[in-house]
C-alpha positions as CSV (number, residue, x, y, z in Angstrom):
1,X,-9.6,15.2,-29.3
2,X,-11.5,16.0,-25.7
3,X,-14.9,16.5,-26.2
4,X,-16.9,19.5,-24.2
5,X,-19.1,16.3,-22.5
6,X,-16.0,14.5,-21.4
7,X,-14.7,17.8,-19.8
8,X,-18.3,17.7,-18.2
9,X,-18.3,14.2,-17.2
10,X,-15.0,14.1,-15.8
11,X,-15.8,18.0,-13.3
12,X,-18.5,16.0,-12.1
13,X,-16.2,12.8,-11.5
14,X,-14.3,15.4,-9.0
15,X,-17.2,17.5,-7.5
16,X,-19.3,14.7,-6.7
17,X,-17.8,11.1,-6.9
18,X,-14.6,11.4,-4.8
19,X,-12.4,11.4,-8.0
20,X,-9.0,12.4,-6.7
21,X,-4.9,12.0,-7.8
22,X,-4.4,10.0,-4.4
23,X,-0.6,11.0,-4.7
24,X,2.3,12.5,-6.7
25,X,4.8,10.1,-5.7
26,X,8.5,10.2,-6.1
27,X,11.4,7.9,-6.0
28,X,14.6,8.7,-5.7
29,X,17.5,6.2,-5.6
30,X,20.4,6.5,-2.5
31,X,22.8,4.5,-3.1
32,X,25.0,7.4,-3.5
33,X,24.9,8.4,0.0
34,X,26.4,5.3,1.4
35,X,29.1,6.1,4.0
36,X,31.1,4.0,6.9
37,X,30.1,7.4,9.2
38,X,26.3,6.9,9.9
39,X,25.7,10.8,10.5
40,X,27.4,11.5,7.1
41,X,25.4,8.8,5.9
42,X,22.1,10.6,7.3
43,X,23.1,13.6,6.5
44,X,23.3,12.5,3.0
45,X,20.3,11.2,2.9
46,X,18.5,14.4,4.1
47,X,20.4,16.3,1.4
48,X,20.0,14.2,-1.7
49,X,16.1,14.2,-0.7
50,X,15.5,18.0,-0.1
51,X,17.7,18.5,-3.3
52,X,15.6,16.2,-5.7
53,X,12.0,16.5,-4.4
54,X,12.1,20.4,-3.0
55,X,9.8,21.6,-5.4
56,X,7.2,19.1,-5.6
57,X,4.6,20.5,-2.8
58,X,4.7,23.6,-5.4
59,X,4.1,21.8,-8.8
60,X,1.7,19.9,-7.0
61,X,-0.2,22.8,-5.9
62,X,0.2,24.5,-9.4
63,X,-1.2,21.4,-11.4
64,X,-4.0,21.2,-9.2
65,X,-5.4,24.9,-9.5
66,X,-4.6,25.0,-13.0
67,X,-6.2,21.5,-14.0
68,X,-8.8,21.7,-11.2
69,X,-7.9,18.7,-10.2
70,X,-8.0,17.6,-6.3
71,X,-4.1,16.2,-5.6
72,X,-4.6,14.6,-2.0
73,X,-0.9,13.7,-1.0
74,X,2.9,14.2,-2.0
75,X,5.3,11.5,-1.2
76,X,8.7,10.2,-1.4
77,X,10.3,6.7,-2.2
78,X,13.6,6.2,-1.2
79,X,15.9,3.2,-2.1
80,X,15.5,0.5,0.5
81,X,17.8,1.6,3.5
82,X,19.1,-1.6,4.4
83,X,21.0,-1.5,1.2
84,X,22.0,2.4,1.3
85,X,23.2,1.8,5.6
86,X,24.9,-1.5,5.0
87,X,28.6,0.3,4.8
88,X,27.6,2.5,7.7
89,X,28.8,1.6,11.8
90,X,26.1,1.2,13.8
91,X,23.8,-1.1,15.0
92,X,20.7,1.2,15.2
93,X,19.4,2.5,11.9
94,X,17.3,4.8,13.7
95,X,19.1,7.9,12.8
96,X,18.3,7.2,9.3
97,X,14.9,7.5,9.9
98,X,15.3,10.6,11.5
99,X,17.0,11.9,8.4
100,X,14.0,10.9,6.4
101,X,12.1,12.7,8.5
102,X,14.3,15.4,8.9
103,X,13.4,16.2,5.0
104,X,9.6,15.2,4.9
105,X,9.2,17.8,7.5
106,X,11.5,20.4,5.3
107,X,9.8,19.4,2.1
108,X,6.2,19.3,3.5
109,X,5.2,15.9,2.2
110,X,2.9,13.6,3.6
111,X,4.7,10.4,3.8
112,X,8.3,9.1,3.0
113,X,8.4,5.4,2.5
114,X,11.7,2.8,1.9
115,X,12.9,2.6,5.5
116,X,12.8,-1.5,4.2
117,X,14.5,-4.5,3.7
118,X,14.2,-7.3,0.7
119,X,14.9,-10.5,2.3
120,X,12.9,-13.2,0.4
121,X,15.5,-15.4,0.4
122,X,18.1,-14.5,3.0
123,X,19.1,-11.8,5.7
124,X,22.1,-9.8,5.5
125,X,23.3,-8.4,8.4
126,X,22.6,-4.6,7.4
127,X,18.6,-6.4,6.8
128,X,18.7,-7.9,10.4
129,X,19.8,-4.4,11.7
130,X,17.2,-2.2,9.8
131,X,14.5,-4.7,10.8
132,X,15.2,-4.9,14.6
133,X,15.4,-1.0,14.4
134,X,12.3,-1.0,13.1
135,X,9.9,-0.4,16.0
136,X,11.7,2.1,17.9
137,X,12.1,4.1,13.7
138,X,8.5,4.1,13.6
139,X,7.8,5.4,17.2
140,X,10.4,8.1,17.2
141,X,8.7,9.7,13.3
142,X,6.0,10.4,12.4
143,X,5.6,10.5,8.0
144,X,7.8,7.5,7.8
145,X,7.1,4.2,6.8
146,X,8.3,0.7,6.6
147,X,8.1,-2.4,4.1
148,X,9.4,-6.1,4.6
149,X,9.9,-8.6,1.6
150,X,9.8,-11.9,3.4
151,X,9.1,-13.7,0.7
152,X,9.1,-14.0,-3.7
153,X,7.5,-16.7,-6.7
154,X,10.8,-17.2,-7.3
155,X,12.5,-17.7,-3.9
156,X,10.2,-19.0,-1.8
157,X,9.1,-17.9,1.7
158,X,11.7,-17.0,3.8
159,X,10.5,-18.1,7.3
160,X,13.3,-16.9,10.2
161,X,12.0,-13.3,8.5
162,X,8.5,-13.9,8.9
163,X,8.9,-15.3,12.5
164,X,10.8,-12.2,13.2
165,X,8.5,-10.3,11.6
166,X,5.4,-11.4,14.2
167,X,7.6,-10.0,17.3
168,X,8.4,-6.8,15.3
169,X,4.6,-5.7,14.9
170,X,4.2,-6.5,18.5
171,X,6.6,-4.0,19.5
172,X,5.6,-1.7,17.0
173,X,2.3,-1.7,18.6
174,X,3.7,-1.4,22.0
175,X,5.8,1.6,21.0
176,X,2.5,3.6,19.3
177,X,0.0,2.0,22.3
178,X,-0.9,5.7,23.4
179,X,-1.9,6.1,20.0
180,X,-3.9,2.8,19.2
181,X,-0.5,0.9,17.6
182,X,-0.5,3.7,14.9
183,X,3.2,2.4,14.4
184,X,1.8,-0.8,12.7
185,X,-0.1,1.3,10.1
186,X,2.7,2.6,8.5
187,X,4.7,-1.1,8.5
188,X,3.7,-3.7,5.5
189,X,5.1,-6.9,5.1
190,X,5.3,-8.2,1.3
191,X,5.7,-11.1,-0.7
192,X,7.1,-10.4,-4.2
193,X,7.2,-6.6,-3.7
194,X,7.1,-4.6,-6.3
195,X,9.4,-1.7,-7.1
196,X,7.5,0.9,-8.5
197,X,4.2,1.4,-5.9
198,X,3.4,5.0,-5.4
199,X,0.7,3.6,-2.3
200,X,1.5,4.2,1.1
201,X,3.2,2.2,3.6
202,X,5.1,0.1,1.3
203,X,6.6,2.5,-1.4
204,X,10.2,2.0,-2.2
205,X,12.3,2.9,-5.2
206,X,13.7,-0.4,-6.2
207,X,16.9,-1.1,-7.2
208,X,15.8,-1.2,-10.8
209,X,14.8,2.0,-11.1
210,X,16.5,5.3,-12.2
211,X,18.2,8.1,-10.1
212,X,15.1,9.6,-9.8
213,X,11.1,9.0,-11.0
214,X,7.8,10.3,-11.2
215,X,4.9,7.8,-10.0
216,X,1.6,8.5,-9.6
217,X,-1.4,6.6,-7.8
218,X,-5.0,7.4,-9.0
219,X,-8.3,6.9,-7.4
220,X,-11.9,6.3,-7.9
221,X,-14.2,4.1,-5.9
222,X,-17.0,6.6,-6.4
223,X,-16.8,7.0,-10.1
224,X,-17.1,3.2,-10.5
225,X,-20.0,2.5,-8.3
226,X,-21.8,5.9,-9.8
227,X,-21.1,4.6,-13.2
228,X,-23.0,1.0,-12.1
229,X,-26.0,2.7,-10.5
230,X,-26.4,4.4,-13.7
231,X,-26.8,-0.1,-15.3
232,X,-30.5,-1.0,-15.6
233,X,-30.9,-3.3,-12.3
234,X,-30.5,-6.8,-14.2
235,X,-27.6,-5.6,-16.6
236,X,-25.4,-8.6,-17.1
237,X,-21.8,-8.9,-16.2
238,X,-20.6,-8.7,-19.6
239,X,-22.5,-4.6,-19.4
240,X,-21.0,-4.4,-15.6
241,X,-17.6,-5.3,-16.8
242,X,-17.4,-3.2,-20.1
243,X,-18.7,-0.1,-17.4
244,X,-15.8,-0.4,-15.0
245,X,-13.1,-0.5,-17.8
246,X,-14.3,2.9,-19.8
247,X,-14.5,4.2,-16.5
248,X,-11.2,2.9,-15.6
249,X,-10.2,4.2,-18.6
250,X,-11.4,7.9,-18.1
251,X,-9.7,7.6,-14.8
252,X,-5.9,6.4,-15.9
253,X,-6.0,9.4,-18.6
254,X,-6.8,11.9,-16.0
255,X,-4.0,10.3,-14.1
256,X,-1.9,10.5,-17.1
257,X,-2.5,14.0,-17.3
258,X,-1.5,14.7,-14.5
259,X,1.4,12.2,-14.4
260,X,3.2,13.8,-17.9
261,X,2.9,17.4,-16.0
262,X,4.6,16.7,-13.0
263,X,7.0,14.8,-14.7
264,X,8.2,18.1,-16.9
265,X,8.0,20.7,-14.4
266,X,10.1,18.6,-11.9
267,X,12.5,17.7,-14.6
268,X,12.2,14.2,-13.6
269,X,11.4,10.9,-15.7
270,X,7.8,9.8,-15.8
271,X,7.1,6.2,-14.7
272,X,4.2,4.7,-14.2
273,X,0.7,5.5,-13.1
274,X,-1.1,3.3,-10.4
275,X,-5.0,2.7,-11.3
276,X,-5.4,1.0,-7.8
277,X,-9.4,1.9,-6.8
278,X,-8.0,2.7,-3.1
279,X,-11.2,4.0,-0.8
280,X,-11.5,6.1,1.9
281,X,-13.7,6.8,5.3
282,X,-15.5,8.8,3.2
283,X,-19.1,7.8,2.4
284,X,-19.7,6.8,-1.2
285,X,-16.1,6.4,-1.7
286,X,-16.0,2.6,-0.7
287,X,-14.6,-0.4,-2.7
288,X,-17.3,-2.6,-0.7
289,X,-20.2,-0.5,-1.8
290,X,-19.3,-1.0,-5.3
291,X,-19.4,-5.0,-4.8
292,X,-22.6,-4.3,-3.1
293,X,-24.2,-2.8,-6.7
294,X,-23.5,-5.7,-8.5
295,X,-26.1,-7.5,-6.4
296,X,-24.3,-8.8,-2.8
297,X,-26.3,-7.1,0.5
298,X,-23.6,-6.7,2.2
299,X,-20.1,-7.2,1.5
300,X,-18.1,-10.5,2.5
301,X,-21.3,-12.8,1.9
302,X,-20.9,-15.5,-0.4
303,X,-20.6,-14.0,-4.0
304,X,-17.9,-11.8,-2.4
305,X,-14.9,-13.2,-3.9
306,X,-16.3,-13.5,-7.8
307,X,-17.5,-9.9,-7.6
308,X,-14.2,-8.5,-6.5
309,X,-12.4,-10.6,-9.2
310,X,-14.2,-8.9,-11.6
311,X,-13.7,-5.5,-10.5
312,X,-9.8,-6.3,-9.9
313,X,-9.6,-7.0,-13.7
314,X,-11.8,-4.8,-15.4
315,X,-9.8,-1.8,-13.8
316,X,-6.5,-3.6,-14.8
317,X,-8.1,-3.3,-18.3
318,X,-8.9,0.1,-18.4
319,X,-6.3,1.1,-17.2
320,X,-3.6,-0.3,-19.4
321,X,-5.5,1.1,-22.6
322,X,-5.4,4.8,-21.5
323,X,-1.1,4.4,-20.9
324,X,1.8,2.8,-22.0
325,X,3.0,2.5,-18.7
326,X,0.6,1.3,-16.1
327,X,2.3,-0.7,-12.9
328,X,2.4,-0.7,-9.3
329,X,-0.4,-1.6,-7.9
330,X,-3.0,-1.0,-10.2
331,X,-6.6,-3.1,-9.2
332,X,-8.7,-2.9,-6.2
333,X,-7.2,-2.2,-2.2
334,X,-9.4,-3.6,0.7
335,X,-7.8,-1.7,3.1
336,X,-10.9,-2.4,6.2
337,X,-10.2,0.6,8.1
338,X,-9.5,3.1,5.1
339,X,-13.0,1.4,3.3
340,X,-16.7,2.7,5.1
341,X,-18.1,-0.1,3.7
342,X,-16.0,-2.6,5.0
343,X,-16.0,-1.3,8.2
344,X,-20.1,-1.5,8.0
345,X,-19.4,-5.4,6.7
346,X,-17.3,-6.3,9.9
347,X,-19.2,-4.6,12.6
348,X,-22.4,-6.7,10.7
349,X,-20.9,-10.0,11.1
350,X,-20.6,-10.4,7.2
351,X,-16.9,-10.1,6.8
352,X,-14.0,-12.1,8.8
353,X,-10.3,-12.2,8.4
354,X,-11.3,-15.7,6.8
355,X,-13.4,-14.2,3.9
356,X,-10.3,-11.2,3.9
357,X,-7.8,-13.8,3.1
358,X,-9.9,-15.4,0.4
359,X,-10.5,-12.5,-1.4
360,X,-6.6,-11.3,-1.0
361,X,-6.1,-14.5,-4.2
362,X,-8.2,-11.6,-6.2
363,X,-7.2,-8.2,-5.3
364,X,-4.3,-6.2,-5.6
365,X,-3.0,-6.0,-2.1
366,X,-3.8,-8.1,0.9
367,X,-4.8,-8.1,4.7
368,X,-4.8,-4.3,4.8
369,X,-5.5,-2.3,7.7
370,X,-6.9,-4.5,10.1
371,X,-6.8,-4.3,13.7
372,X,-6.5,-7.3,16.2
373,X,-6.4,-8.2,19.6
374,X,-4.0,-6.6,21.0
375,X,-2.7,-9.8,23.1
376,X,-2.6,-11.2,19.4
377,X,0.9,-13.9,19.9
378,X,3.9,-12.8,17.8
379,X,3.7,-16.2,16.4
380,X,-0.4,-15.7,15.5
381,X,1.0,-12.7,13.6
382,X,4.1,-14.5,12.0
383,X,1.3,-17.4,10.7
384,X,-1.0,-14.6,9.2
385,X,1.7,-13.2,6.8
386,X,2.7,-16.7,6.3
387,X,-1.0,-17.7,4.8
388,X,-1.1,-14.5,2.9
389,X,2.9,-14.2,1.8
390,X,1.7,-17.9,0.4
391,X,-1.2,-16.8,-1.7
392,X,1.4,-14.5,-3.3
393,X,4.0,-16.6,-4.0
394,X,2.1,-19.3,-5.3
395,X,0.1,-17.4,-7.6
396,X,2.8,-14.8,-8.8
397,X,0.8,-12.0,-7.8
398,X,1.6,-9.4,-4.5
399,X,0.5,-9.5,-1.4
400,X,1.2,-8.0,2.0
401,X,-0.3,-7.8,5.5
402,X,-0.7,-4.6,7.5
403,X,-2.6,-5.6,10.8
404,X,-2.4,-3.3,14.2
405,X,-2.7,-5.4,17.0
406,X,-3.7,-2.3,19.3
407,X,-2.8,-2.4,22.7
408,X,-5.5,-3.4,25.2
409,X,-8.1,-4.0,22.7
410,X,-10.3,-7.3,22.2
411,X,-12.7,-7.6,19.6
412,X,-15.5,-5.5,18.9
413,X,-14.0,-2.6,20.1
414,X,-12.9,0.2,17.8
415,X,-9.6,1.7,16.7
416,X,-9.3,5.4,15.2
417,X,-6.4,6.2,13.5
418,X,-8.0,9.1,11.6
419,X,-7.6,11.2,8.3
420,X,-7.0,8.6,5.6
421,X,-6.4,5.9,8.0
422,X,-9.7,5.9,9.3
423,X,-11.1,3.6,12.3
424,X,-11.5,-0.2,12.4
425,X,-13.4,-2.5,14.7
426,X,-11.0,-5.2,16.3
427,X,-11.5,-8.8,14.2
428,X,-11.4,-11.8,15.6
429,X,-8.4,-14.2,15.2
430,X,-8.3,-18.0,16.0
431,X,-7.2,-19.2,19.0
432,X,-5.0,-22.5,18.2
433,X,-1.5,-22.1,18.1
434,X,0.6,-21.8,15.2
435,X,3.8,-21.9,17.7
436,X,5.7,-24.6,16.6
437,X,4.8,-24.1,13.1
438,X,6.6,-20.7,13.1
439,X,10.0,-22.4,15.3
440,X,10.8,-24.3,12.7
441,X,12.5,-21.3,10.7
442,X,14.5,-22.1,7.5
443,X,12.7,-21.8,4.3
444,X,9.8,-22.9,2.5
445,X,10.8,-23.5,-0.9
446,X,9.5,-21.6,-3.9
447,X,6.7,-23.5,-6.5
448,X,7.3,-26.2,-9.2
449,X,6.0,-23.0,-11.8
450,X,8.8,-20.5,-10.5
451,X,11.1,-22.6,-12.7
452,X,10.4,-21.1,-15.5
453,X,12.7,-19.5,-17.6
């Protein structure tokens, strides 16, 4: 039974903490609009997407008057187009972008992700095509969005993808320069990506999925720093972690809720809701600030790492006792851009790329949402999602890189993206070279503890 005070508590969760359904998310699979024509191909595509996901501005807008609950974004996951254009003649997959578009701007969603390619462990030439086609995909759209797999636990780290990868960004960037490189913000590279994210840019339905599924991503930063400010001021960890996961808790019901809804008013299968505590610009509604409660002045000082651990796992706790089917994501983003006290932790000297990539072995994600030089090397760029594709692979966990190296801009200076995307201040990247490092292509081979089976 609900209880009249957890009605209470969770109203005031919404009015006053940030509590929101960060997105209705849904993923439909398009193999079956494969065709040698690439129009017919697109024009498949833009049908099979209005045709599934027409209705779910509407539910959307029904479940959150009637449940009084905010519902900030509806989006679509499509099956990875490299695999869906691969029969299709033409060298430029560009069109099928435009069809995605095409039906975001029909539907009235936010974003439309899965115009991607898996290639941790090879590159087919339908990958090679969608990849190269990247840049101009994400210049000529606006809502759509791009993911790269370069590399998995059990395949290793495919390195001709991740060198190509670095000279991608680059001319992503170029591309979006009158807008700050906004093209890179909607681009993630992966390692061992996962199939069932509701999270924007790298949301694709996987090949393991059904025709057609219901994900949705829930967030909190607020509701878990309220609930430790509420901790006397020496509680011990054991008291801070036991907090976060009944808060975690309350939070992936509510998600639930609202999850099992959708699910039968759009007459499509329910799959899994994301507990990922994914911040915003907005103050008070910051993943750093709630390391900052457990004791650390400012986020990224030493302490950093242990306290984010923590969070990262109590949530996962939570979460997976209030459903049966908790996946994506779920944990803690560092997104620096998207996060106000991040943001505050850079411009302060606190927090470096360095301290990023340490606490990436920790959190859910990876280097999210951070801006760079914007005469940052391809090959600098290739070496960055090489370190972090590396802390995923070897520790079976994912990770991804998102970084906008924004035309004419050198650190210190700041980047707006806006809305959800927020602003960043440039970081600082090392000078040395990793040149020669990224040349030598082929494959680094996957870990002695992928073999088991």
């Amino acid at each position: 039974m609900i209880t009249a005070s957890e009605v209470m508590r969770t109203l005031e969760m919404f009015d006053h903490q940030h509590l929101d359904v960060r997105t209705i998310t849904i993923g439909i699979d398009l193999l079956s609009c494969a065709d040698p024509d690439p129009r017919t191909a697109a024009e498949n595509i833009y049908e099979k997407i209005v045709r599934t996901a027409s209705a779910l501005p509407h539910v959307r807008d029904q479940i959150s008057k009637e449940f009084g609950v905010p519902i900030i974004n509806c989006r679509i996951a499509v099956t990875p187009i490299s695999l869906v254009a691969a029969s299709s003649k033409t060298e430029n997959y560009t069109l099928f972008a435009h069809a995605m578009q095409r039906a975001a701007d029909t539907i009235g969603i936010d974003f439309i992700g899965g115009f991607s390619a898996l290639v941790h462990k090879g590159m087919s030439v339908s990958d090679q095509k969608l990849i190269r086609s990247i840049p101009e995909a994400l210049s000529a759209t606006k809502n759509v969005c791009a993911s790269v797999n370069v590399g998995s636990t059990r395949a290793g780290l495919n390195m001709d993808a991740v060198a190509m990868m670095g000279g991608i960004i680059r001319q992503t960037a170029a591309l979006t320069a009158a807008e700050s490189g906004i093209g890179c913000a909607k681009l993630v590279v992966f390692a061992n990506a996962v199939e069932d994210n509701p999270f924007m840019a790298g949301a694709f339905h996987g090949i393991g999925e059904g025709e057609s599924v219901i994900n949705v991503g829930v967030s909190g930063p607020g509701v878990v720093k309220h609930a430790l400010e509420r901790l006397p001021d020496h509680a011990s960890f054991d008291l801070v972690a036991e907090t976060i996961k009944k808060t975690a808790f309350q939070i992936t019901r509510m998600g639930q809720l609202v999850a099992a809804e959708a699910s039968r008013r759009l007459g499509i299968p329910f799959g899994i809701v994301d507990l990922s505590l994914a911040p915003t610009p907005v103050t008070g509604d910051s993943v750093a600030r709630i390391l900052e409660e457990m004791g650390l002045e400012t986020c990224g000082t030493h302490g950093t790492t242990a306290a984010l651990a923590m969070l990262n796992d109590a949530v996962k706790k939570g979460g997976v006792m209030a459903s049966s089917h908790v996946g994506g994501l779920s944990g803690a983003f560092i997104p620096v851009s998207e996060d106000e006290g991040m943001i505050a932790a850079v411009r302060s000297g606190t927090l470096s790329l360095a301290k990023l990539e340490a606490m990436t072995f920790v959190c859910s994600v990876g280097l999210d949402m951070i801006a760079i030089p914007g005469d940052t090397s391809a090959s600098t760029i290739s070496a960055i999602i090489a370190d972090e594709a590396a802390i995923g692979i070897v520790n079976n966990k994912t990770t991804a890189v998102r970084v906008i190296p924004a035309p004419g801009s050198k650190v210190g200076d700041e980047i707006s993206f806006g809305g959800l995307l927020g602003s960043a201040p440039v970081m600082p990247v090392l000078n040395a070279s990793s040149e020669a490092f990224i040349a030598r292509g082929g494959r680094i081979p996957a870990p002695l503890h992928s073999l088991r089976n």
